[in-house]
Every structure is written in structure tokens, then in C-alpha cells.
C-alpha positions as CSV (number, residue, x, y, z in Angstrom):
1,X,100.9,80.1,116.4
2,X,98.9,79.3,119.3
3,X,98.6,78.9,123.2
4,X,100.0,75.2,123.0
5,X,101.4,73.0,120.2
6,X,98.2,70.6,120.5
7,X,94.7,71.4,119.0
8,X,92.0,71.6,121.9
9,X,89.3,69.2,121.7
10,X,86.0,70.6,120.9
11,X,87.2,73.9,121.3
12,X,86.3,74.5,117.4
13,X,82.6,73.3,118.1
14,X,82.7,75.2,121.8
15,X,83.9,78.5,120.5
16,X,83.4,78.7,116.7
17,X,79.7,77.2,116.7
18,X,78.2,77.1,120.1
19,X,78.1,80.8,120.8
20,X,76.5,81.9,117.3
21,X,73.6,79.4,117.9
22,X,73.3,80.0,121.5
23,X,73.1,84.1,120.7
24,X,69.9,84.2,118.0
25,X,67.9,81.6,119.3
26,X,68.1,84.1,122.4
27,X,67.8,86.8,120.2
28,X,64.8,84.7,118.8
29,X,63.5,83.9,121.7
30,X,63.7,87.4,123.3
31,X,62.3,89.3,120.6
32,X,59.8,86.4,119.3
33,X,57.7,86.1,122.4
34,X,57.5,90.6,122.7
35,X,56.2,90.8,119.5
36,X,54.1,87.6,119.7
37,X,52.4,89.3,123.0
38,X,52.7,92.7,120.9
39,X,50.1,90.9,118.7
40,X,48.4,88.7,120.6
41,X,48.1,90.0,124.4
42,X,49.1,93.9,124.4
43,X,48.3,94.3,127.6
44,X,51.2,91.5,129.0
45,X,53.6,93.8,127.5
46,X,52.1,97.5,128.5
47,X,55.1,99.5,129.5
48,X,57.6,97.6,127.8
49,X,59.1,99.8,124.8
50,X,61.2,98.1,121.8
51,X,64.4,99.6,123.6
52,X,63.9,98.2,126.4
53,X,63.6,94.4,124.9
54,X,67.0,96.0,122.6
55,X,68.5,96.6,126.4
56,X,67.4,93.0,127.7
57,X,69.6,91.4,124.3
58,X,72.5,93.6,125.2
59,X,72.2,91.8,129.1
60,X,71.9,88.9,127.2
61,X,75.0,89.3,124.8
62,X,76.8,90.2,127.7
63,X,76.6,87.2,130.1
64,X,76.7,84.7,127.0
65,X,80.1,86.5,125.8
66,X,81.8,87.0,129.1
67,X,80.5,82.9,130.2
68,X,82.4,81.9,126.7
69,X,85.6,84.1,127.7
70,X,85.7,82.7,131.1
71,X,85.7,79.2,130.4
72,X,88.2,79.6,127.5
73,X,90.7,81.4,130.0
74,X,90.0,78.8,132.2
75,X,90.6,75.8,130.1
76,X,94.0,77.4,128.6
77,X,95.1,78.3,132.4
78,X,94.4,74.6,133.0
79,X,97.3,74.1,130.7
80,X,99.9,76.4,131.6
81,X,98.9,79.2,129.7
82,X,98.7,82.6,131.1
83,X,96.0,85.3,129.8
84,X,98.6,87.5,129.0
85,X,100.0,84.8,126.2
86,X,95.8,84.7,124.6
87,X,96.5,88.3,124.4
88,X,100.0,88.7,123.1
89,X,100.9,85.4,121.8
90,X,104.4,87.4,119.7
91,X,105.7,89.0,123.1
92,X,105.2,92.0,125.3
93,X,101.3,93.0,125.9
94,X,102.4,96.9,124.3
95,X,105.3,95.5,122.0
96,X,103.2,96.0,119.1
97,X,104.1,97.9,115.6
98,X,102.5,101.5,115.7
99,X,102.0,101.7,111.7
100,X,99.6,98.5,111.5
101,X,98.0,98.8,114.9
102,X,97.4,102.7,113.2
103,X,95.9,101.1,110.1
104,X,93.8,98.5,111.6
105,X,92.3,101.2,113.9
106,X,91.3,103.3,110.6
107,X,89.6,100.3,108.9
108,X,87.7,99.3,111.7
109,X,85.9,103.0,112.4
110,X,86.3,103.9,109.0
111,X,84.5,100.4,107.8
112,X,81.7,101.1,110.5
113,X,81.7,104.7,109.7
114,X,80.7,103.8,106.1
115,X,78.0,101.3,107.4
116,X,76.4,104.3,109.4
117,X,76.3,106.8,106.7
118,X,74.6,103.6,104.3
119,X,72.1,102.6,106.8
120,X,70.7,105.7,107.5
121,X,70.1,106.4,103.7
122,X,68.7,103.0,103.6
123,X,66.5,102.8,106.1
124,X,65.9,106.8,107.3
125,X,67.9,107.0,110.7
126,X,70.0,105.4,112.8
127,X,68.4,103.3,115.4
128,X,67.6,104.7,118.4
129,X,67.8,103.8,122.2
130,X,65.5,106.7,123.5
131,X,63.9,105.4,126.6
132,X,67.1,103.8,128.3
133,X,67.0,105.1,132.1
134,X,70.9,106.4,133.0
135,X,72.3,103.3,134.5
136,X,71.5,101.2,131.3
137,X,72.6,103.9,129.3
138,X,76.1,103.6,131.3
139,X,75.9,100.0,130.6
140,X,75.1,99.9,127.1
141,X,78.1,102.8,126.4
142,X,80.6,100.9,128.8
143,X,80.0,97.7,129.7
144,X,78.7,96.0,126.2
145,X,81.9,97.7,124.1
146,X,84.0,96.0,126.8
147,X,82.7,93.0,126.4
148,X,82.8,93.1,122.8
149,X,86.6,94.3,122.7
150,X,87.9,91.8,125.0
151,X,85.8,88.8,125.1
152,X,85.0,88.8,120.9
153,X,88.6,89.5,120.1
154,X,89.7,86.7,122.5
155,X,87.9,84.2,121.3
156,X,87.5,84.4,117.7
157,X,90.7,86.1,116.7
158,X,93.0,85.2,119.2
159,X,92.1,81.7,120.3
160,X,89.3,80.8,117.1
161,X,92.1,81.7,114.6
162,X,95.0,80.1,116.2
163,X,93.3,77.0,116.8
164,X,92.2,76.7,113.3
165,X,95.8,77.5,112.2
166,X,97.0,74.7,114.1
167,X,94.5,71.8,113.0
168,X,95.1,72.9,109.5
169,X,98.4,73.0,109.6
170,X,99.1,69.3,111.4
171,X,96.5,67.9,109.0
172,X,98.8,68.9,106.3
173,X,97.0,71.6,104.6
174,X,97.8,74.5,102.6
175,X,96.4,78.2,103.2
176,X,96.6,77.6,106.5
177,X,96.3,81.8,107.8
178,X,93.6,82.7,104.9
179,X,91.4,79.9,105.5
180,X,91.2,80.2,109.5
181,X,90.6,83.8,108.9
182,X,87.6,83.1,106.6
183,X,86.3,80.7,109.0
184,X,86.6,82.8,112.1
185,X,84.9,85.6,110.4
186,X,81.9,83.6,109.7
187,X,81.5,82.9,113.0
188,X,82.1,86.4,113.8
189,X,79.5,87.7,111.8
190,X,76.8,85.2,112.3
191,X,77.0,86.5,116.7
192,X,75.7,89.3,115.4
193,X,72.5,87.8,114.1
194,X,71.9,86.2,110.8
195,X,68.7,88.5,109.9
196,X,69.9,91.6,108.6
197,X,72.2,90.6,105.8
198,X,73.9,93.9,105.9
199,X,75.5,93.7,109.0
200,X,76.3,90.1,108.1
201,X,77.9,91.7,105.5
202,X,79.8,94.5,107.7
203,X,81.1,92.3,110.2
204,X,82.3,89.7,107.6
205,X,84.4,92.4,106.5
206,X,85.2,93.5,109.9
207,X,86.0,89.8,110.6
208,X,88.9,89.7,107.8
209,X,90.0,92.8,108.5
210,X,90.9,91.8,112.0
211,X,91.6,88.3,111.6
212,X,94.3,89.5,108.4
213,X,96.3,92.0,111.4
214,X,96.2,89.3,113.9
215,X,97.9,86.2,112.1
216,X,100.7,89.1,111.1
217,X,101.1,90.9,114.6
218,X,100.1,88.5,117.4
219,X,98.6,91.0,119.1
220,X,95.2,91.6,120.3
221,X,95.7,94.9,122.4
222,X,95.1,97.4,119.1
223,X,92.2,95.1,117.6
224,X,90.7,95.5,121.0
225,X,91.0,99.3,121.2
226,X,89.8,99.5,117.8
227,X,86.5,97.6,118.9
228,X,86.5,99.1,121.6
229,X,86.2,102.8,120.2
230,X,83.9,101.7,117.5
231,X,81.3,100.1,119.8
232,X,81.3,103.1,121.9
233,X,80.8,105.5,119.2
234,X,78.1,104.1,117.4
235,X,76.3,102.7,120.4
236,X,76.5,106.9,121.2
237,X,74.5,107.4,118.0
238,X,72.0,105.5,119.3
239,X,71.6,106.3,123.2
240,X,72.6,109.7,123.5
């Protein structure tokens, strides 16, 4: 059920709170002060388009996510764990069913897919990246959906989910699985930003979704391809 037989200490507060707070009041912060300049002091922000702050979150995302993975590989490894057992915790890295790792793929474009489609009738388009040079454009379709795929699924299905499992389940308590899946998911969707209540919404549903196939298959490979492909496509829509 998870990388040891003892719950980590802190790790709930560490990986399950920590990064959602850490993430909007940057987002806060990043976005507060352009528009606060915007309004106040134009000319301290001449040159500086909305996609470019957009880009500067996405730099942001990325170093907060990958510090987060890092340490959690590193405090596991300090305990005899091996990244390969976070990934695969049910055996081989590629041992994993076809059918579900099919189905979970499906649900996580086809969920996103549906969110596209609603958005732009909602708000007129989809938003748009226009004014990225090439090189952030590279990073924003390759480097943020790698980030996403391996560091999110890391921590809050594979290690977030387990470790909830685990505490529950020594304290005694029933509904062990549904509960850390709920849980996780919250987290999940609040790293996103708790402004837009739609995508709160979206990846709340994404967060089950996922967090349902991993406490049956123990296996992060397809949830990470999944992400993976999803991120790229829709942050596409918006750059290219």
C-alpha cells in the first residue's frame, strides 16, 4: 500500500498542504503586483504582455513542483526505497493491465476535452499564449507537461494517496481507499488555483479519476502518460 509500513511524519502537511499554498500565493503574488503596476505605474510594466507574466507562473510551477518531487525521492531513498517502487509500488515499471491503463487514458483527454469545448462557449475562446518567443514555447509544450506528469502524479497519487491509506488504515478507520482519494484530489485541484471554480471543478474530477486507477493498479506509468498527452495538447491550443 505504500513505500514503507510506517506513516512519514509531516509528509501529509509537506506534500498535501504545503505545495497548494506555496503555488497561489505565488500565483498571487505574480499576477497581483502586474496588474497593480498595470493600474498604478504603466510605464514599470511597458513591454510586459499578460503571456509573458502566464510564462513567468509556468517557471514558477515548475521549480515549486520539481523542489517538492525532489525532496520526496530523497526522503523515501533515505529509507530504502527506490524511485522505481514510488512509481510501480504492484511490480514491474511496464507490468501494468492494458484495458484500464486504456480507460484511464480516455477519461483523462476525454474529461479535458469536454472542459475545452465548455470554456470556449463560456468565455469565447480558449486562452491564448501569442507572444511566447520559440524557446518558451518549447518549454511551455515540453518541459511544464513533464513536470506535471511526473512530479504531480508522484506526489499526490503515488505517495499523497498511499500515505493517507496508511494513517487511515493503522488508526483503524473504514473507507480507507475512497477517503485518501477524496483527500488527495482536493489537494490536487486547489495547485491549480482556487479562483476559477471551473477548473477546481475539472481537476477534482480529474483528481478521482486518477486517484480511483491508482489504489487498483499501483501503477503510475499510464496516469503519467495520460497527463502527459493531455498537458501537451491543450497547452498546443494555446501556444501554437
Amino acid at each position: 500500500m505504500n513505500e514503507t509500513q510506517n506513516p512519514t511524519r509531516g509528509s501529509i502537511w509537506l506534500f498535501g498542504v504545503l505545495p497548494p499554498l506555496i503555488l497561489n500565493l505565488g500565483a498571487i503574488l505574480i499576477f497581483g503586483t502586474y496588474y497593480a503596476l498595470l493600474a498604478t505605474n504603466p510605464a514599470a510594466v511597458q513591454g510586459i504582455n499578460p503571456a509573458q507574466v502566464q510564462f513567468l507562473t509556468y517557471v514558477f510551477i515548475f521549480l515549486v513542483e520539481w523542489a517538492f518531487a525532489l525532496i520526496l525521492i530523497a526522503r523515501v531513498a533515505r529509507r530504502g526505497v527506490q524511485l522505481r517502487q514510488l512509481l510501480a509500488p504492484s511490480g514491474g515499471l511496464f507490468g501494468f493491465r492494458k484495458l484500464p491503463a486504456i480507460a484511464i487514458f480516455l477519461f483523462v483527454n476525454a474529461a479535458l476535452g469536454i472542459y475545452v469545448l465548455a470554456a470556449t462557449k463560456i468565455y469565447g475562446q480558449w486562452p491564448r499564449l501569442d507572444d511566447l518567443q520559440a524557446w518558451q514555447r518549447a518549454f511551455v509544450l515540453v518541459l511544464v507537461p513533464v513536470t506535471a506528469a511526473f512530479c504531480e502524479e508522484l506526489i499526490w497519487r503515488g505517495h499523497l494517496i498511499s500515505e493517507l491509506e496508511l494513517r487511515r488504515l493503522r488508526a483503524g478507520r473504514k473507507r480507507v481507499a475512497s477517503t485518501a482519494i477524496i483527500l488527495s484530489a482536493i489537494s490536487f485541484a486547489t495547485i491549480h488555483g482556487i479562483f476559477l471554480l471551473d477548473k477546481l471543478v475539472l481537476t477534482f474530477i480529474l483528481g478521482v479519476g486518477m486517484g480511483f486507477y491508482f489504489t487498483r493498479e499501483r501503477n503510475l506509468v499510464p496516469l503519467m502518460f495520460s497527463h502527459f498527452v493531455a498537458d501537451v495538447w491543450t497547452f498546443g491550443l494555446s501556444v501554437l
